[in-house]
mmCIF file as Biopython writes it, N, C-alpha, C and O atoms, coordinates in Angstrom:
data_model
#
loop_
_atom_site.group_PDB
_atom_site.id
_atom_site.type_symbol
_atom_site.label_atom_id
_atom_site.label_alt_id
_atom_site.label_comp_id
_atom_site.label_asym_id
_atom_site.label_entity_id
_atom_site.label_seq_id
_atom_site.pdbx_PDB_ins_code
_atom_site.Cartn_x
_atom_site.Cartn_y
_atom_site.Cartn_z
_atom_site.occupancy
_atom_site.B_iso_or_equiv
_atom_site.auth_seq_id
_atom_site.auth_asym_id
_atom_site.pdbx_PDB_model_num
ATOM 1   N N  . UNK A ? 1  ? 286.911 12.805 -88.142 1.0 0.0 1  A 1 
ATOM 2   C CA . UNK A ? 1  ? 287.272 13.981 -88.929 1.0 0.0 1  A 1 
ATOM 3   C C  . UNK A ? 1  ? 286.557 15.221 -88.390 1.0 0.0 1  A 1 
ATOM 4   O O  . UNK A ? 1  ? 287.048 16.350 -88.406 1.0 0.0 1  A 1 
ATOM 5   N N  . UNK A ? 2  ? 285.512 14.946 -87.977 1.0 0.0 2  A 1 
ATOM 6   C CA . UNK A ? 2  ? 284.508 16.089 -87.740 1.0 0.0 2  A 1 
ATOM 7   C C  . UNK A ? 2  ? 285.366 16.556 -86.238 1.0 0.0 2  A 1 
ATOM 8   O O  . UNK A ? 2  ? 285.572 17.768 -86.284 1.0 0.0 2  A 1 
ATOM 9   N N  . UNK A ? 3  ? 285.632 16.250 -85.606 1.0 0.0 3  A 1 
ATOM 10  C CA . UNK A ? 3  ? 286.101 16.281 -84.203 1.0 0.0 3  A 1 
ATOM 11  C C  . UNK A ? 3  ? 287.336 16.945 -84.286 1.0 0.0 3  A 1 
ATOM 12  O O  . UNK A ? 3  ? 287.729 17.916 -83.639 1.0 0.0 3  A 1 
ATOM 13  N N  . UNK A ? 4  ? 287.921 16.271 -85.199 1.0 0.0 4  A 1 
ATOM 14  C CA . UNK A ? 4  ? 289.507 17.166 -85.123 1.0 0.0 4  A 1 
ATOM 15  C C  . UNK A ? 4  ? 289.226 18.733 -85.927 1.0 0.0 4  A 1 
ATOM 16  O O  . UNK A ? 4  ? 289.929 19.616 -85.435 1.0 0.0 4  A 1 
ATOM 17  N N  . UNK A ? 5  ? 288.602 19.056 -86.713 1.0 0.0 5  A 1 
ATOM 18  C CA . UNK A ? 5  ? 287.609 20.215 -87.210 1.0 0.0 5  A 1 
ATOM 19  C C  . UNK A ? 5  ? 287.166 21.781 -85.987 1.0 0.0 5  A 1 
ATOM 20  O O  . UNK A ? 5  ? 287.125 23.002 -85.831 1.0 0.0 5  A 1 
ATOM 21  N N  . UNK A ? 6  ? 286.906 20.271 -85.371 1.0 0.0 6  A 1 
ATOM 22  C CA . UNK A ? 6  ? 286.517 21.195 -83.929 1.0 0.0 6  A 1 
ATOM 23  C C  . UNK A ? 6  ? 287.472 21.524 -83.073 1.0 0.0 6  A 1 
ATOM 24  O O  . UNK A ? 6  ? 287.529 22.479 -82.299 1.0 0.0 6  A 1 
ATOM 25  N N  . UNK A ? 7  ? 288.153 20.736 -83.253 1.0 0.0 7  A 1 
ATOM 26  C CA . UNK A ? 7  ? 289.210 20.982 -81.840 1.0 0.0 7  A 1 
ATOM 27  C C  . UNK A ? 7  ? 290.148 22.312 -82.437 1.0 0.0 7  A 1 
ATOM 28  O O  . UNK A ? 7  ? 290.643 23.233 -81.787 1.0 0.0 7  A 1 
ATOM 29  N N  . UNK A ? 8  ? 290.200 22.045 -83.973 1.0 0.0 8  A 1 
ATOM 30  C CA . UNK A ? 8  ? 290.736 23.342 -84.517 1.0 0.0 8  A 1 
ATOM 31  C C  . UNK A ? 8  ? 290.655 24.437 -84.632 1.0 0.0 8  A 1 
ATOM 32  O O  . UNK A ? 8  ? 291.655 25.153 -84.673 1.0 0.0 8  A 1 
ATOM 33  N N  . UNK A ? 9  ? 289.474 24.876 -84.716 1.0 0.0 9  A 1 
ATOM 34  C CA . UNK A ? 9  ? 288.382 25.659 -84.564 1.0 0.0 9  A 1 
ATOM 35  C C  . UNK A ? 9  ? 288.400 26.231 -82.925 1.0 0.0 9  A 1 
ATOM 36  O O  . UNK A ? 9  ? 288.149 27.415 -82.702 1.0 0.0 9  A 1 
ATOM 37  N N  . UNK A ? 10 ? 288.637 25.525 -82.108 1.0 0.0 10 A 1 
ATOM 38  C CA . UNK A ? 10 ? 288.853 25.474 -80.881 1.0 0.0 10 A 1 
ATOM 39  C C  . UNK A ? 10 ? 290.226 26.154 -80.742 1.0 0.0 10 A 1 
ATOM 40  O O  . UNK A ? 10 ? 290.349 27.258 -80.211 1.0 0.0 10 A 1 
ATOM 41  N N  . UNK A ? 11 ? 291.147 25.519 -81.193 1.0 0.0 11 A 1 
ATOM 42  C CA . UNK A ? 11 ? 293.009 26.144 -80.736 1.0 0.0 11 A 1 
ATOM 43  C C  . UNK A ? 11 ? 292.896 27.282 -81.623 1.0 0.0 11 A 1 
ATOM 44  O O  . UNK A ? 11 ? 293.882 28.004 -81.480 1.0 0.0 11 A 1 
ATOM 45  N N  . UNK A ? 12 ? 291.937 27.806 -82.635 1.0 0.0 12 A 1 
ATOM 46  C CA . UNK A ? 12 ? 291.896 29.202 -83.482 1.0 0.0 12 A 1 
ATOM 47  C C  . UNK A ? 12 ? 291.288 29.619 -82.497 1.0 0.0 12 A 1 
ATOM 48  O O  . UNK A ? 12 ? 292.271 29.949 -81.834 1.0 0.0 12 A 1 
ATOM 49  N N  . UNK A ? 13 ? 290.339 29.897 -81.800 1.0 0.0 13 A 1 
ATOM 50  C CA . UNK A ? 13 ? 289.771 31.178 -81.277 1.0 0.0 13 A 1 
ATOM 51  C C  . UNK A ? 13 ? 290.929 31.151 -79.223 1.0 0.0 13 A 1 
ATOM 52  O O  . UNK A ? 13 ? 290.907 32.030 -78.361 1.0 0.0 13 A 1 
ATOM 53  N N  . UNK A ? 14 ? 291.444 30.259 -79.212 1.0 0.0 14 A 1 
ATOM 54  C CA . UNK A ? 14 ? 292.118 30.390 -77.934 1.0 0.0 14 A 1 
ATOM 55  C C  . UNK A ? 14 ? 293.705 30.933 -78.143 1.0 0.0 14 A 1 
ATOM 56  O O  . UNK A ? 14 ? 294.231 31.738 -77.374 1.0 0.0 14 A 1 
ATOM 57  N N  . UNK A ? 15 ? 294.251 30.453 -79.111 1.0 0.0 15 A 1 
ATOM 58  C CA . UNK A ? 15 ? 295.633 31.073 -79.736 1.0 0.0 15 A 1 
ATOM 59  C C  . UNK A ? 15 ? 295.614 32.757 -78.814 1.0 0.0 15 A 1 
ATOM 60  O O  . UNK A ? 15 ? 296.098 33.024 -77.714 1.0 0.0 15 A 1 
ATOM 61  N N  . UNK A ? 16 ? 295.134 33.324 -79.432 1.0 0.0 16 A 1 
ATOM 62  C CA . UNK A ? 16 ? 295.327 34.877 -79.298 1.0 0.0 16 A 1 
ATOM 63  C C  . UNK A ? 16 ? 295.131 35.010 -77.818 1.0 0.0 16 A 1 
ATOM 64  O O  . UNK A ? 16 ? 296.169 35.142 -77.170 1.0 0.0 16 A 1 
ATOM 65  N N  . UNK A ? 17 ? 294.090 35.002 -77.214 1.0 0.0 17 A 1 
ATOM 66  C CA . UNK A ? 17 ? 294.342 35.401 -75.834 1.0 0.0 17 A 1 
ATOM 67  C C  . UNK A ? 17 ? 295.635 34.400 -75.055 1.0 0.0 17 A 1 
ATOM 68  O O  . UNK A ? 17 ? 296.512 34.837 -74.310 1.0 0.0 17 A 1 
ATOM 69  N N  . UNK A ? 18 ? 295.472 33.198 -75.413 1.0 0.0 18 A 1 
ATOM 70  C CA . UNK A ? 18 ? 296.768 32.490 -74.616 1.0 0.0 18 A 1 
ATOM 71  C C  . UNK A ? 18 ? 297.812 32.935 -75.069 1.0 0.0 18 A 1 
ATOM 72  O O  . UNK A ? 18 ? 298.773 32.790 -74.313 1.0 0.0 18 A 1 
ATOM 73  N N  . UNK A ? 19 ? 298.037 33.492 -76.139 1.0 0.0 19 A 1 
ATOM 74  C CA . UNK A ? 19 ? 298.987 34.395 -76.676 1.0 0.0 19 A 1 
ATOM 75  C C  . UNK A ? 19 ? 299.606 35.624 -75.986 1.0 0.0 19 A 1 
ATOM 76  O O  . UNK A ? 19 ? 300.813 35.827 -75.854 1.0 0.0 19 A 1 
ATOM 77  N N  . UNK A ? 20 ? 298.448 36.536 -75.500 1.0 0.0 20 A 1 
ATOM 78  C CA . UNK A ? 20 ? 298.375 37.835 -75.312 1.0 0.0 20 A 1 
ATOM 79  C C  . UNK A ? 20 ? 298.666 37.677 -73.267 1.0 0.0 20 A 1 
ATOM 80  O O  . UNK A ? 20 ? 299.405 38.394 -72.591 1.0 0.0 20 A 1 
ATOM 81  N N  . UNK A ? 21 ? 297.936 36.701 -72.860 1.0 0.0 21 A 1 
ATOM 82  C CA . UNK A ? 21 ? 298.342 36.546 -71.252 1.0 0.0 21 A 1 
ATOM 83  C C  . UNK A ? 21 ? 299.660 35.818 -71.008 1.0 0.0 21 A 1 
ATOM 84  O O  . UNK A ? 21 ? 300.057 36.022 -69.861 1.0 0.0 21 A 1 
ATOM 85  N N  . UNK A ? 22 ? 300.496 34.998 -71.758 1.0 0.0 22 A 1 
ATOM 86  C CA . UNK A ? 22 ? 301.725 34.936 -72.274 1.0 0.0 22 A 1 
ATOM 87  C C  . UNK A ? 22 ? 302.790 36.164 -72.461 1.0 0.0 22 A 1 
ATOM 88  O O  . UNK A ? 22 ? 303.973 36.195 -72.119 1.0 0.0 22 A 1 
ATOM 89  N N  . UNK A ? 23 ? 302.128 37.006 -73.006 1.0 0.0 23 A 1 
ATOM 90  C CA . UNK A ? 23 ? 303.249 38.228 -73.503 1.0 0.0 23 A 1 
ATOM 91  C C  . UNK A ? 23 ? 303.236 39.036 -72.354 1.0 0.0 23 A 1 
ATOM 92  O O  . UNK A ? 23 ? 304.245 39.699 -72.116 1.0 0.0 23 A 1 
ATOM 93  N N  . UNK A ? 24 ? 302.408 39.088 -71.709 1.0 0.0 24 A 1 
ATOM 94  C CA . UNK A ? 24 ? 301.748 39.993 -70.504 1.0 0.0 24 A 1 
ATOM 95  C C  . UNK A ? 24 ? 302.136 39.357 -69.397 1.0 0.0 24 A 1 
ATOM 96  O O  . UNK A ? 24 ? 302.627 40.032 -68.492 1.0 0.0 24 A 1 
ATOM 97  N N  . UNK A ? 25 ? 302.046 38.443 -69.299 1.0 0.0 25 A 1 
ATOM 98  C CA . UNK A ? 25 ? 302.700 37.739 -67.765 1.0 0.0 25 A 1 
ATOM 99  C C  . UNK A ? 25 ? 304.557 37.797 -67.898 1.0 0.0 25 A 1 
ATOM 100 O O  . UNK A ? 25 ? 305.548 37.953 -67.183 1.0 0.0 25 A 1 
ATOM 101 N N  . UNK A ? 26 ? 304.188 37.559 -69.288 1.0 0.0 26 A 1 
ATOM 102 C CA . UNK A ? 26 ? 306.258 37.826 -69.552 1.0 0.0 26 A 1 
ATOM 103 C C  . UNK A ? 26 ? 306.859 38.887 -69.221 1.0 0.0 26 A 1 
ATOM 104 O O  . UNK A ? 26 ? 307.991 38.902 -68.737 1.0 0.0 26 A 1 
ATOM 105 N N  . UNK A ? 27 ? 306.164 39.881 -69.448 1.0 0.0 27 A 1 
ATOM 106 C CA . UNK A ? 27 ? 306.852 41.268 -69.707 1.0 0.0 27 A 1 
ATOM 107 C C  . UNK A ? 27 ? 306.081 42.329 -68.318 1.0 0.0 27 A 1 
ATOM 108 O O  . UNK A ? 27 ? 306.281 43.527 -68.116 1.0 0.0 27 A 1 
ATOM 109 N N  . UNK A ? 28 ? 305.255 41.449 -67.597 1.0 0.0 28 A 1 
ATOM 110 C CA . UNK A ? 28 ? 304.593 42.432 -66.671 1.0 0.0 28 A 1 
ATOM 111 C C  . UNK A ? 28 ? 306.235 43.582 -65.984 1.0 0.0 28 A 1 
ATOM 112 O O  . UNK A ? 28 ? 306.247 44.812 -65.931 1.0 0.0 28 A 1 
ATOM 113 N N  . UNK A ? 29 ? 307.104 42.868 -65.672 1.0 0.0 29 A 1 
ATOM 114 C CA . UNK A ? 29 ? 307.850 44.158 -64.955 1.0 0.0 29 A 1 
ATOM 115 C C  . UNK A ? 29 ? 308.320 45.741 -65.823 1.0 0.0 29 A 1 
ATOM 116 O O  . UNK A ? 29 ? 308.544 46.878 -65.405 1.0 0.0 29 A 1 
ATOM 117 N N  . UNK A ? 30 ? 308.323 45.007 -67.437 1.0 0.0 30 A 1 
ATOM 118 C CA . UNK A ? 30 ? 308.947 45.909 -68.023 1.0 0.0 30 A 1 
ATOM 119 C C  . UNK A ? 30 ? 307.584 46.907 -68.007 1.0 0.0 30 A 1 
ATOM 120 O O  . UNK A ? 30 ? 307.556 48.101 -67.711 1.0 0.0 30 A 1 
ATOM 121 N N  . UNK A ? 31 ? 306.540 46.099 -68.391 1.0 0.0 31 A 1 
ATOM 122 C CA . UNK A ? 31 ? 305.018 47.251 -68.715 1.0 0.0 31 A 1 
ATOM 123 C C  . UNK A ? 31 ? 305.120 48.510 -67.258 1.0 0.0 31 A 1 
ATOM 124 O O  . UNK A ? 31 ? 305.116 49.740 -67.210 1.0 0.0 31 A 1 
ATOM 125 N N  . UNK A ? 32 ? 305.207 47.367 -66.184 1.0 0.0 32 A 1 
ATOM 126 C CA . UNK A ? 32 ? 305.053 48.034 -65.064 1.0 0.0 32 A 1 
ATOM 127 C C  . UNK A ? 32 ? 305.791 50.152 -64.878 1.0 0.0 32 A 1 
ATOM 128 O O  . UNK A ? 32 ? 305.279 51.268 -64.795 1.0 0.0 32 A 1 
ATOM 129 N N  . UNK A ? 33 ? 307.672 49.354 -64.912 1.0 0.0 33 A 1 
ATOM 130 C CA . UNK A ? 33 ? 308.145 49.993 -65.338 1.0 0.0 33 A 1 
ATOM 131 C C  . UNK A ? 33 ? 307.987 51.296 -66.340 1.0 0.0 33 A 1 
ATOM 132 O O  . UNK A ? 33 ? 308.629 52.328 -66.147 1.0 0.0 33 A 1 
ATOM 133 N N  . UNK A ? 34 ? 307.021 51.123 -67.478 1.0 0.0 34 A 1 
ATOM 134 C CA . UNK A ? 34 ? 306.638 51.589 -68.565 1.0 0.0 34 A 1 
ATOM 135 C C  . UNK A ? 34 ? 305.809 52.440 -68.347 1.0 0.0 34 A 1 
ATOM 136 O O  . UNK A ? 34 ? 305.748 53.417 -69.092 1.0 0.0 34 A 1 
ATOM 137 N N  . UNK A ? 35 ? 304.891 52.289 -67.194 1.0 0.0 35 A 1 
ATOM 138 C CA . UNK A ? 35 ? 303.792 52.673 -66.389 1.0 0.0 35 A 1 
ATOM 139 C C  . UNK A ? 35 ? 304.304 54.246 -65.306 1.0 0.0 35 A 1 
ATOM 140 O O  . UNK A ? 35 ? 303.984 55.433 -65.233 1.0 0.0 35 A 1 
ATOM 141 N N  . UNK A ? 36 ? 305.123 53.427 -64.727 1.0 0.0 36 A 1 
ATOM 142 C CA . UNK A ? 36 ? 306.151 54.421 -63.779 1.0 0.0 36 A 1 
ATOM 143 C C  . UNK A ? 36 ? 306.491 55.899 -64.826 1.0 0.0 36 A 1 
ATOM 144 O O  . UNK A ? 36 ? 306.378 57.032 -64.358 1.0 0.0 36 A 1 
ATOM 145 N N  . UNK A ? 37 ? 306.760 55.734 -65.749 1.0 0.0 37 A 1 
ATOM 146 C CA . UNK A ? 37 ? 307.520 57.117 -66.463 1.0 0.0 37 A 1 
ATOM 147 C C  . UNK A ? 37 ? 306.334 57.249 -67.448 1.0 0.0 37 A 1 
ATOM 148 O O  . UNK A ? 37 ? 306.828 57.636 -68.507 1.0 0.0 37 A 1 
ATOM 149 N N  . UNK A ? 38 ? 305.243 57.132 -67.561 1.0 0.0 38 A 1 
ATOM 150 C CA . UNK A ? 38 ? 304.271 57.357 -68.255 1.0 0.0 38 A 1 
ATOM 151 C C  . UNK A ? 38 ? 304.155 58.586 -67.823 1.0 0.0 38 A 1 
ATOM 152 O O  . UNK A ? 38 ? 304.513 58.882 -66.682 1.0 0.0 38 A 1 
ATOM 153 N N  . UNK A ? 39 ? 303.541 59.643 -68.833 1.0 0.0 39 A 1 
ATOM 154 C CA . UNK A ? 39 ? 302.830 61.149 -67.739 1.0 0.0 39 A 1 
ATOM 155 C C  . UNK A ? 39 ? 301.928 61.433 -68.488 1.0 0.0 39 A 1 
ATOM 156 O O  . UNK A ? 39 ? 301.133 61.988 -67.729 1.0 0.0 39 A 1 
ATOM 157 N N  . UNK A ? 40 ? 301.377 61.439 -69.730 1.0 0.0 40 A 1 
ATOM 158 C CA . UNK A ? 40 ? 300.305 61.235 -70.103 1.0 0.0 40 A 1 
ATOM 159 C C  . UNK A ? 40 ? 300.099 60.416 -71.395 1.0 0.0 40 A 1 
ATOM 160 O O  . UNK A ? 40 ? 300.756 59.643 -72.092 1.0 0.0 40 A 1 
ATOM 161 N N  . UNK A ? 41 ? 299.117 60.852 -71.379 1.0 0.0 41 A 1 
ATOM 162 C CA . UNK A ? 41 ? 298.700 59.947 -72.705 1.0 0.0 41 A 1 
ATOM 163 C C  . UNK A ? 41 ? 297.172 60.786 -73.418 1.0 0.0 41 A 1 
ATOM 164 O O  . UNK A ? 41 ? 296.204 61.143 -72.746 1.0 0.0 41 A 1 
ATOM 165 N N  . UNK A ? 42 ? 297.322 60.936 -74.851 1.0 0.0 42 A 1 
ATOM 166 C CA . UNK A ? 42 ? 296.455 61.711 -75.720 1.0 0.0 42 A 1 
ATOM 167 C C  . UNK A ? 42 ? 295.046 60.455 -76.285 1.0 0.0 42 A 1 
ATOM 168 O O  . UNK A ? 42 ? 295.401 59.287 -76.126 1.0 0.0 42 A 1 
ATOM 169 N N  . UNK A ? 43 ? 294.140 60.562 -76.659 1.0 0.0 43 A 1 
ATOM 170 C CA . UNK A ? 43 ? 293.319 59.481 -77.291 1.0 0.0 43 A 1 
ATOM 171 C C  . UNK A ? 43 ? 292.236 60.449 -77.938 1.0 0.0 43 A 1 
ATOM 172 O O  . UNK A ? 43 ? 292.250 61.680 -77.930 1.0 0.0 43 A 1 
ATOM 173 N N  . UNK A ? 44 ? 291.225 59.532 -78.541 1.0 0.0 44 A 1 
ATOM 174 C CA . UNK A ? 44 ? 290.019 60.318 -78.818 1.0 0.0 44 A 1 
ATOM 175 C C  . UNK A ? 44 ? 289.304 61.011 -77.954 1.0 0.0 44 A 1 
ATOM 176 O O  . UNK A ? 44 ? 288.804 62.082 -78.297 1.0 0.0 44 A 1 
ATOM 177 N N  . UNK A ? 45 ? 289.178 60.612 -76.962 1.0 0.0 45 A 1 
ATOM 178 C CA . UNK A ? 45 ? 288.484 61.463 -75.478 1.0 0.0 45 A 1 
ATOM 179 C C  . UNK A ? 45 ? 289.111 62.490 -74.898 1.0 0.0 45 A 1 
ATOM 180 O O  . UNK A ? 45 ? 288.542 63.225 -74.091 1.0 0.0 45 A 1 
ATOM 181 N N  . UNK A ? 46 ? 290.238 62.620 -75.228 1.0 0.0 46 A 1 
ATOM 182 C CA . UNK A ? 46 ? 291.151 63.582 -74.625 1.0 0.0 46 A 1 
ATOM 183 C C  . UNK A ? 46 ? 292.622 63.598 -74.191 1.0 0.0 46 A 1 
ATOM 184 O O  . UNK A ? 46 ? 293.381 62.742 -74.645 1.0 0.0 46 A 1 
ATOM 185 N N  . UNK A ? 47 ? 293.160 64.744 -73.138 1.0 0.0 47 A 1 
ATOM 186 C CA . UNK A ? 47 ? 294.127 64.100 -73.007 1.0 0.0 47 A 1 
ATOM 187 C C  . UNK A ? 47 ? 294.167 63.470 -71.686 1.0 0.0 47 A 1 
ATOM 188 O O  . UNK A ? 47 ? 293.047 63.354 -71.188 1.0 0.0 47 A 1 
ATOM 189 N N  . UNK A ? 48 ? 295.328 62.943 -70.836 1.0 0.0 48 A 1 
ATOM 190 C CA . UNK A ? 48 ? 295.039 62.705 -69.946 1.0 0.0 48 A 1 
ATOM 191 C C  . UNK A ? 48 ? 296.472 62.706 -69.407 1.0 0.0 48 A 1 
ATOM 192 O O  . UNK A ? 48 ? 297.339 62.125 -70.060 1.0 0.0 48 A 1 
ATOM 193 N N  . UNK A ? 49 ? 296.848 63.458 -68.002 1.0 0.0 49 A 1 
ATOM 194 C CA . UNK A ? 49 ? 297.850 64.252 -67.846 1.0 0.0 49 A 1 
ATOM 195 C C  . UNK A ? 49 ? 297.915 63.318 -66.236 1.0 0.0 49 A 1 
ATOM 196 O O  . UNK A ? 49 ? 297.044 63.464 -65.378 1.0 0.0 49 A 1 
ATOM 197 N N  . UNK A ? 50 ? 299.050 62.425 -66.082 1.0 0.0 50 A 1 
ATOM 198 C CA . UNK A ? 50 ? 299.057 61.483 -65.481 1.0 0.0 50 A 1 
ATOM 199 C C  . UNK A ? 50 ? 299.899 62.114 -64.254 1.0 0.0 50 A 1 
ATOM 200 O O  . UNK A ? 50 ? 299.816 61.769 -63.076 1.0 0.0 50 A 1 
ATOM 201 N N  . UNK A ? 51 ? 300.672 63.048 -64.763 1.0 0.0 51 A 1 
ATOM 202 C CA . UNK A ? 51 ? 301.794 63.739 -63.436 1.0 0.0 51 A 1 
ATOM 203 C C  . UNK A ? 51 ? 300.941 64.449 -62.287 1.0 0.0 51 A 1 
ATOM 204 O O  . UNK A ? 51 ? 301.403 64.458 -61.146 1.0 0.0 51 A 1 
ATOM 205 N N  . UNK A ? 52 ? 299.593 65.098 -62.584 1.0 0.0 52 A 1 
ATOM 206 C CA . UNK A ? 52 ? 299.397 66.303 -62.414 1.0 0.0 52 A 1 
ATOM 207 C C  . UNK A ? 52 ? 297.951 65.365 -61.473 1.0 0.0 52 A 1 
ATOM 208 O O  . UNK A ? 52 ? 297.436 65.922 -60.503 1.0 0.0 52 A 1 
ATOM 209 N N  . UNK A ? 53 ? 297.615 64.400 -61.787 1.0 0.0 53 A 1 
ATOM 210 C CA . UNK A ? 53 ? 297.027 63.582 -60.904 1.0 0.0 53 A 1 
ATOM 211 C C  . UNK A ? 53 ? 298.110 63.121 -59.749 1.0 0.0 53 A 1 
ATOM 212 O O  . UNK A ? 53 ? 297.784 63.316 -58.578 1.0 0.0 53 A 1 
ATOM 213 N N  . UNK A ? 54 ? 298.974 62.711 -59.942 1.0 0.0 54 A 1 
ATOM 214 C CA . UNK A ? 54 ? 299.824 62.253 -59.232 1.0 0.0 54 A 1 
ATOM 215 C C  . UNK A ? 54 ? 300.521 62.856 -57.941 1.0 0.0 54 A 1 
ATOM 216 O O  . UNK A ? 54 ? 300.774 62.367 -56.840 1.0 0.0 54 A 1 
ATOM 217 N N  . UNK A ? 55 ? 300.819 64.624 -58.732 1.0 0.0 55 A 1 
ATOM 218 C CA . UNK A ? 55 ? 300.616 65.875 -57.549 1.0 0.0 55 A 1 
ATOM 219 C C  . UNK A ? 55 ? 299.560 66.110 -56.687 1.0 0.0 55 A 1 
ATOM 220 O O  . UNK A ? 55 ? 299.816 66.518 -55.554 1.0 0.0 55 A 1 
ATOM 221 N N  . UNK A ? 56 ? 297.989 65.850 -57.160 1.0 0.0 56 A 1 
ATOM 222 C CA . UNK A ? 56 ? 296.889 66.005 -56.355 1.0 0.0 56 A 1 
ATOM 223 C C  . UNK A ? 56 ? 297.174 65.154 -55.123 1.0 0.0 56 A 1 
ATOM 224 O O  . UNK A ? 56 ? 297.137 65.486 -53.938 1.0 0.0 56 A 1 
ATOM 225 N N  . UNK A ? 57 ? 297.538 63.693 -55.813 1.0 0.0 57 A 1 
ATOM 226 C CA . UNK A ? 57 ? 297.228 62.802 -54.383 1.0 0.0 57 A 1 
ATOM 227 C C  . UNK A ? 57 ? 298.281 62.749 -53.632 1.0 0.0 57 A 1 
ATOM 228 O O  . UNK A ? 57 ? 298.144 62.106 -52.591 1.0 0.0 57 A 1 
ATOM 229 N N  . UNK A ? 58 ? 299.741 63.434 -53.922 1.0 0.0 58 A 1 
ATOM 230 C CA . UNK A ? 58 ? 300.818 63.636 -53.098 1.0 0.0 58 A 1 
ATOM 231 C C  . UNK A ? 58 ? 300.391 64.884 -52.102 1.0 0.0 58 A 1 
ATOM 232 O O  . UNK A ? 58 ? 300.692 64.949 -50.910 1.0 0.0 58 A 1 
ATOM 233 N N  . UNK A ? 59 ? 299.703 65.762 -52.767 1.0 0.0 59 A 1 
ATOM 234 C CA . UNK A ? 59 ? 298.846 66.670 -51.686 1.0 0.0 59 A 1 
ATOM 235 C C  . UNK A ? 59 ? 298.307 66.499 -50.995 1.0 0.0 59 A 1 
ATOM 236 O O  . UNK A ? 59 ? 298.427 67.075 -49.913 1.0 0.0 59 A 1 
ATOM 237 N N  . UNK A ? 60 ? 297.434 65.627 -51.243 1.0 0.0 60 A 1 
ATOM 238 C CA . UNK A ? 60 ? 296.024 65.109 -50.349 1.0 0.0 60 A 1 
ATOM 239 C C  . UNK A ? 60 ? 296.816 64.668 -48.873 1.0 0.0 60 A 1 
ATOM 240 O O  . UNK A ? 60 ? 296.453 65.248 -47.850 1.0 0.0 60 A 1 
ATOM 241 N N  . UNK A ? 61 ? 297.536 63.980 -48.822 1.0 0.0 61 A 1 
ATOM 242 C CA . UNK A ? 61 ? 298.489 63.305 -48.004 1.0 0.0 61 A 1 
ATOM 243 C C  . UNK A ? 61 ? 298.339 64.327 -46.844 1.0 0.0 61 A 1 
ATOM 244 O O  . UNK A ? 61 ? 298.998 64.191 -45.813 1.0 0.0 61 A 1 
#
């Protein structure tokens, strides 16, 4: 009894990430994709202006 307790305890804390590298290995082309037409993105730190990096290093070239 004690053992199967554990093993449960065990498939609860692994669920979610085997979960989450599951959804992520599934869907990597669409994220990818998702990535491509991204241009920025706002958060607590700021914003962050993804095109305008993207012009720098097409310059740099």
């Amino acid at each position: 009894m004690n053992v199967a307790k554990l093993v449960l305890e065990y498939a609860k804390v692994f669920v979610w990430p085997a979960f989450f590298t599951w959804f992520a290995w599934r869907f990597r082309t669409n994220f990818a994709n998702l990535l491509d037409r991204l241009k920025s993105a706002e958060t607590f730190a700021g914003i962050f202006n993804f095109e305008d990096q993207a012009s720098r290093l097409d310059q740099q070239r």
